[in-house]
C-alpha positions in Angstrom: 18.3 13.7 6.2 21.6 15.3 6.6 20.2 18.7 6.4 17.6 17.8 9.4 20.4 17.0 12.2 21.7 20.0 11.0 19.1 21.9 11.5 18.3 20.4 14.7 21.6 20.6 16.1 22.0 24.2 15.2 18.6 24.7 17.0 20.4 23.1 20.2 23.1 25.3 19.7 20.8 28.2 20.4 19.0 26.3 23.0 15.7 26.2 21.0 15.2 22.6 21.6 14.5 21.9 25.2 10.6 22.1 24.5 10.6 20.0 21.4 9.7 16.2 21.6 10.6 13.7 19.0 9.0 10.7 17.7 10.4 8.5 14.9 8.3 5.7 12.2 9.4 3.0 10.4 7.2 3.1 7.3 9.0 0.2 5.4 7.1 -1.5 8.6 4.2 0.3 7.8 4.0 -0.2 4.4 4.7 -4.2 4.9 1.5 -4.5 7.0 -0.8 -2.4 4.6 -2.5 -5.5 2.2 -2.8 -2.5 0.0 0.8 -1.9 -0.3 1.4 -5.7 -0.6 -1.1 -6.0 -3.8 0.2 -2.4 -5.3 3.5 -3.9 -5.1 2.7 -7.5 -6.5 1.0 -5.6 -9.4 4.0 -3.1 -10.2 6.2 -6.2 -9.8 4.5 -8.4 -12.6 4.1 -4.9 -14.1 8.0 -4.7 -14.8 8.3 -8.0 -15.5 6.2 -8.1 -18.7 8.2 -5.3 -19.3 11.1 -6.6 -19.0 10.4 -9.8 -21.2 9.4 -7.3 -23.9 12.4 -5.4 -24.0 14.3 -9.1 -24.0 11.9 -10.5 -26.5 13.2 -7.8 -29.3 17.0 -8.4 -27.9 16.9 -11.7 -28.8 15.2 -10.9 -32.2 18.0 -8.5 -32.7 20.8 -11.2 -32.2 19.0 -13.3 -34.2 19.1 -10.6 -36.8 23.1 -10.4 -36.4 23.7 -14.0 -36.5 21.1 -14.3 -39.4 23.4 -11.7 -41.1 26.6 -13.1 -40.1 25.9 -16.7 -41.7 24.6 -15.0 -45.2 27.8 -12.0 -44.9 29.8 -13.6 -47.3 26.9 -14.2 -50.0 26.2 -10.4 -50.1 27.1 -7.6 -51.9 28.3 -4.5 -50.2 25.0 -2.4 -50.5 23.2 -5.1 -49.1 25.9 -5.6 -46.4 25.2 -2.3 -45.5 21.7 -2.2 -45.7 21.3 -5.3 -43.2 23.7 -3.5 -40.7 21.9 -0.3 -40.8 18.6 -2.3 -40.0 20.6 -4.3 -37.1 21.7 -0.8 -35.7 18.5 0.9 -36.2 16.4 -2.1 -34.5 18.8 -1.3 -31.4 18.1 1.8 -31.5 14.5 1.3 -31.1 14.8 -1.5 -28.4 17.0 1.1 -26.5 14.6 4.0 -26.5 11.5 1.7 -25.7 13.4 0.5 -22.9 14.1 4.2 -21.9 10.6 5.1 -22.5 9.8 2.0 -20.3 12.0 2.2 -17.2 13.9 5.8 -17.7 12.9 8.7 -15.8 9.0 9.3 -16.0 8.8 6.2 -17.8 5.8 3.7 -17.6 7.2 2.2 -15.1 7.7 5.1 -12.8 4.0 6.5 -13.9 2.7 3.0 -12.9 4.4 3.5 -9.5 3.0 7.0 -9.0 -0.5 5.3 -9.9 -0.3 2.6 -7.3 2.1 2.9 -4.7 2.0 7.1 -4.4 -1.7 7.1 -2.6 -0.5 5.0 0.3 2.5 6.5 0.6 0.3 9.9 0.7 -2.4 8.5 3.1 0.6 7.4 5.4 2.0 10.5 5.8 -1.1 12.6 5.8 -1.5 10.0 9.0 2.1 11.0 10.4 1.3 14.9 10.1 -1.9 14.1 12.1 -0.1 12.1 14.8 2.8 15.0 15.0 0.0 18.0 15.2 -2.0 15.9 18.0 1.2 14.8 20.2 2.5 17.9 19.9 6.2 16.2 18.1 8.4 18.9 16.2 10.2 16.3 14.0 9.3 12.5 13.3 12.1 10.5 12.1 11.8 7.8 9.6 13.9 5.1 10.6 13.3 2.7 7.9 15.4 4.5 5.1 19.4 5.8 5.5 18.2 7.5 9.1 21.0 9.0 10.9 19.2 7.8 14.6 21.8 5.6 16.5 19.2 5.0 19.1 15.9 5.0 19.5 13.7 4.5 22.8 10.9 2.1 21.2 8.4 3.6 23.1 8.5 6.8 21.1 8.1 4.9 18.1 4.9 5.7 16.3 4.9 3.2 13.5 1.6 1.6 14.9 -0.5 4.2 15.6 0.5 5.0 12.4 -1.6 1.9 11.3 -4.2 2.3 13.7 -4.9 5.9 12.6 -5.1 4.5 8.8 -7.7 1.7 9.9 -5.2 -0.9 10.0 -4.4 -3.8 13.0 -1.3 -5.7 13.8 
């Protein structure tokens, strides 16, 4: 976002922007009155959570594990000391890199997102290209995220006929 003021305030610097017009969208709005959205999200959302209970599930199997082994440490011998630790650690091991392959980067999680979530997001800006080409805007703003906007006229906001042009109503 940083690197757009820039951009646009070098562009006044060389008086390139006296024919441009400007429009901004909020599309956390947007996205909050498209039932899609709504349904993706309460999907992704009990999506994680199984997740989540998984990952939990075979933490607490784990410190049963430990505690399992610290009651019985005394009766053991060494080698078998060291065989239950290696299965404690190796156990951990596994939970962590199921929960990395769950919620890391490109994880099932984020593939899950792209599934249900990217489309809209898609659709809504192929919408906000259409709106700038037909009004003729050089930039639309999206005020929704860490926009740098300190004011905003509301009547240049095109949020709803962002929604209209996706087949949505107030």
């Amino acid at each position: 976002m940083k690197r757009i003021v820039a951009i646009i305030l070098m562009m006044a610097g060389f008086g390139l922007t006296y024919a441009q017009k400007y429009a901004f969208v909020d599309t956390e709005y947007i996205l909050n009155n498209i039932p899609a959205y709504k349904v993706a999200q309460d999907q992704l959302d009990k999506y994680s959570a199984d997740l989540q209970k998984e990952i939990e599930a075979k933490y607490a199997e784990i410190d049963n594990m430990y505690k399992k082994y610290q009651a019985e440490k005394v009766l053991l011998t060494d080698e078998m000391k060291n065989k239950r630790e290696e299965e404690i650690v190796t156990k951990e091991k596994e939970v962590k890199d199921l929960q990395k392959k769950y919620f890391g980067q490109d994880g099932a999680l984020f593939k899950k997102r792209e599934e249900l979530i990217k489309p809209i997001q898609d659709e809504i800006y192929n919408a906000i290209k259409e709106i700038a080409a037909e009004g003729g805007f050089a930039v639309i703003f999206d005020t929704s995220a860490d926009a740098t906007i300190i004011y905003s006229d509301p009547k240049y906001d095109k949020s709803d006929q962002v929604l209209q042009k996706l087949g949505y109503k107030k």
